[in-house]
N, C-alpha and C positions, 0 to 999 in steps of 0.2 A: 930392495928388490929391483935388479934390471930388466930395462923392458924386453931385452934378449928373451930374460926368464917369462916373463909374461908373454907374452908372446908363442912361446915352446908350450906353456900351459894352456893357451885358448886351443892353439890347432891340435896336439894331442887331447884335448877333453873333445872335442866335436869326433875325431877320429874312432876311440874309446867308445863314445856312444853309437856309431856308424857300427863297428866292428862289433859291438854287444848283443842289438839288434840279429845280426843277420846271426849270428852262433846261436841267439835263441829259437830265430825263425829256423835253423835248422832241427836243432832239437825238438819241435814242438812236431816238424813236420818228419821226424824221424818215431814218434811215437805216436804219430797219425798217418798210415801208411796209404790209407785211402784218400787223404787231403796231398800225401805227398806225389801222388798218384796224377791229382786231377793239374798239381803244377807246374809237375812235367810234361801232362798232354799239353796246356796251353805254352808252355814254352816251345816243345816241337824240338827240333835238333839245334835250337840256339846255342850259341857256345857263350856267349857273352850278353849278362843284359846288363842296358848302361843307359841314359840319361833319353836317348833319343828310340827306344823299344820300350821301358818302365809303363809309360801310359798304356801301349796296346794291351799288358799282362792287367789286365782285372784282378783276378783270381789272388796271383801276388802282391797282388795291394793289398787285398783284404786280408791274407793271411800275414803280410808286414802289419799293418795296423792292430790286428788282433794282439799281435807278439805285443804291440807296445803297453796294450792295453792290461795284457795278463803278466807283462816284466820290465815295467814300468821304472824308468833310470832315475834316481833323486838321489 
């Protein structure tokens, strides 16, 4: 095994898990129309949330954390 290949498989398996998350958080908040509701109020007209806005979204944390807890990566 090269480390090339190791390497390709650490950053696509973090990715993977990145990318998992957030297609569940939308499903979950696609068939909770009221939760998907209260996400969009606290997002407001954001176009982009990213490292330095994440903190102020509450709401999106809980509902990220929730995902992980009900679609759990292993």
């Amino acid at each position: 095994m090269s480390l090339n290949y190791i390497c390709q498989e650490l950053i696509s398996g973090g990715t993977d898990t990145s990318a998992a998350v957030i297609k569940w958080s939308i499903l979950e908040l696609l068939h909770h129309p009221e939760m998907l509701g209260k996400a969009q109020e606290e997002m407001g007209n954001s176009c982009l949330v990213g490292e330095d806005n994440i903190v102020q979204l509450h709401y999106v944390q809980v509902v990220i954390k929730e995902t992980f807890c009900l679609h759990p990566r292993i």
